[in-house]
C-alpha positions in Angstrom: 29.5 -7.2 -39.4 26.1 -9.1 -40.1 23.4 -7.3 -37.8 22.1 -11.0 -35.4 26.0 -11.0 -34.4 26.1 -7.3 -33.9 22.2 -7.6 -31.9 23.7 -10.5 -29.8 26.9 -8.6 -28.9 24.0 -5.7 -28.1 22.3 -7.8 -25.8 25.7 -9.1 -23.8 26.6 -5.7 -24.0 23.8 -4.6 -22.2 23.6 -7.3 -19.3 26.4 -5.0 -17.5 25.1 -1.8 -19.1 23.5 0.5 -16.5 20.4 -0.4 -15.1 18.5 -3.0 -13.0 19.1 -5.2 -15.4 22.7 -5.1 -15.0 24.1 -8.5 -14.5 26.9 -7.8 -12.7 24.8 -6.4 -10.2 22.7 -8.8 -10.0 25.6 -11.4 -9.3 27.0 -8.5 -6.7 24.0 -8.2 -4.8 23.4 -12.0 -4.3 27.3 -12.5 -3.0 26.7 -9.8 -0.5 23.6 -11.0 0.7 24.5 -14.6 0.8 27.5 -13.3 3.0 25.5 -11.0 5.0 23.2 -14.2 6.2 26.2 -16.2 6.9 27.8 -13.5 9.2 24.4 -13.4 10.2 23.8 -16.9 11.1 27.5 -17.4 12.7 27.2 -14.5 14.6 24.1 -15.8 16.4 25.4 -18.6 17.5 21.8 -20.2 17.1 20.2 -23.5 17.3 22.8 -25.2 15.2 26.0 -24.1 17.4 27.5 -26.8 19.5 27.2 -23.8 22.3 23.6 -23.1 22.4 23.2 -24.4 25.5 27.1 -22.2 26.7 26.8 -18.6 28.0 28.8 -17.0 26.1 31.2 -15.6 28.3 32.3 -18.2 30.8 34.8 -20.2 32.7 33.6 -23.7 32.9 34.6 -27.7 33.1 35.3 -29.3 30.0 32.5 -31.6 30.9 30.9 -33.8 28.1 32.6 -31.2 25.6 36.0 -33.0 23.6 38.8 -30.7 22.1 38.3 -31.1 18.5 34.4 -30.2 18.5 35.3 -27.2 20.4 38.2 -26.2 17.8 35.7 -27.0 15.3 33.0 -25.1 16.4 35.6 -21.8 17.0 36.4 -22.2 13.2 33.3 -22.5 12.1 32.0 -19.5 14.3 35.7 -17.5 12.9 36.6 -17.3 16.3 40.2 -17.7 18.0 40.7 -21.4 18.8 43.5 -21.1 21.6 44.5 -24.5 23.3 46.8 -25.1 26.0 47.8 -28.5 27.5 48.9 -28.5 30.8 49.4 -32.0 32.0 53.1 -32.4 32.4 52.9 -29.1 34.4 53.7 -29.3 38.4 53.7 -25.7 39.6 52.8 -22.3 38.7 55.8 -21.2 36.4 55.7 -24.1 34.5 51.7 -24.0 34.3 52.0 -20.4 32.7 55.3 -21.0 30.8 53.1 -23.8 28.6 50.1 -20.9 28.3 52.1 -18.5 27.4 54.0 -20.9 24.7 51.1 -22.3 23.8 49.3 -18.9 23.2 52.7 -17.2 21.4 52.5 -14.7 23.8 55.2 -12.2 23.7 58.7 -13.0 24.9 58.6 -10.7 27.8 55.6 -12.1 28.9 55.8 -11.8 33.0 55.0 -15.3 34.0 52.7 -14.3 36.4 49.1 -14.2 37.0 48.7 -10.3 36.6 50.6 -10.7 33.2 48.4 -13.5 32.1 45.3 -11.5 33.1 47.2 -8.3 30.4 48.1 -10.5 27.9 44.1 -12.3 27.5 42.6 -8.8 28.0 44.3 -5.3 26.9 47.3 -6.7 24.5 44.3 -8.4 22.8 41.9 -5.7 23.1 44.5 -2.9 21.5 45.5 -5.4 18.8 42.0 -4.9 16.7 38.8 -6.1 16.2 38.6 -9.5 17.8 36.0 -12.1 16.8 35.5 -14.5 20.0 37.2 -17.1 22.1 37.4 -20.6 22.4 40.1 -21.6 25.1 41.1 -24.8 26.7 43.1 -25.7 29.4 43.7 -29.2 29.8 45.0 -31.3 32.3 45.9 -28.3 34.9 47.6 -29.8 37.6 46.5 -30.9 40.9 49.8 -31.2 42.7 51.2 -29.2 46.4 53.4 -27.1 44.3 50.2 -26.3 42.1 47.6 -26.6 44.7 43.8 -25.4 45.1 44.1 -21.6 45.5 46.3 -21.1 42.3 44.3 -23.5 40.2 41.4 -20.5 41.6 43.4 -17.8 41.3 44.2 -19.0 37.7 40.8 -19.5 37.0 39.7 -15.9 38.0 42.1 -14.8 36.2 40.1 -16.2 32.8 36.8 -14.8 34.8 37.7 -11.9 34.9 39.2 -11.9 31.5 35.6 -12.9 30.3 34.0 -9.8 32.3 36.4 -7.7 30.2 35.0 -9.2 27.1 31.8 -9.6 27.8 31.7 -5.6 28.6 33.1 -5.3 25.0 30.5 -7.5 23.9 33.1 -10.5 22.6 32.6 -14.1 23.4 35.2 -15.7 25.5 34.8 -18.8 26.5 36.9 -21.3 28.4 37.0 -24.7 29.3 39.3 -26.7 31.4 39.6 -30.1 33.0 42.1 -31.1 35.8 45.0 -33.8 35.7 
């Protein structure tokens, strides 16, 4: 072997030899800080988030707010984008049969408000780790058979839901207009 081919294998050699030199982890310690200041900037939630100006845990009107910003900004945060809409609904069962569809809850989900209030807090909360909530709830029905006091009672049901998170120190966030 001629000795400049034998020095340059030598020197490539070298570049993931031990050392702080070491190329590799070089490259290593620039991924993993890169990724550390995206977490890092996602998980704040700062300037640049379509909800700095959103508690984070909070039942509120859709407002000025339209669906696909909100599913954007959920995906971009690596948060659980959960949608549900509720316009062809006229009474209670049918208002959580389209939840419960529309957030694949289990089959034997109750259809009532207690087991919507188990299925958004403790089936969630024993499932792992959880990264945040976006939820919407469009077009909830204003109908006799639906009236004021359950669209309220449904509500509190997502306020209390976002107590329980907020205690655990996830985001949950829901927004929801009216038919």
């Amino acid at each position: 072997m001629n000795e400049q081919v034998f020095a340059q294998e030598r020197v490539l050699t070298d570049q993931f030899g031990a050392g702080e030199n070491n190329l590799f982890r070089q490259v290593v310690h620039l991924q993993s800080t890169e990724r550390a200041q995206r977490r890092h900037l996602l998980s704040d939630e700062g300037d640049m988030s379509l909800f700095k100006t959103v508690r984070p845990n909070i039942v509120q009107s859709i407002r000025a707010f339209r669906v696909p910003e909100l599913a954007a900004e959920a995906e971009r945060l690596g948060q659980h984008f959960l949608y549900a809409n509720c316009a062809h609904a006229q009474t209670k069962a049918e208002v959580l049969d389209v939840i419960a569809s529309s957030f694949m809850f289990p089959k034997h989900f109750g259809k009532n408000f207690d087991a919507l209030h188990d299925s958004v807090t403790d089936l969630v909360w024993k499932a792992g780790p959880q990264p945040g909530f976006v939820i919407v709830l469009e077009g909830l029905p204003a109908t006799p058979k639906f009236d004021k006091e359950a669209r309220e009672t449904l509500l509190d049901v997502f306020r209390d839901a976002a107590e329980f998170w907020a205690e655990r120190k996830i985001n949950f966030r829901v927004f929801y207009s009216f038919a």
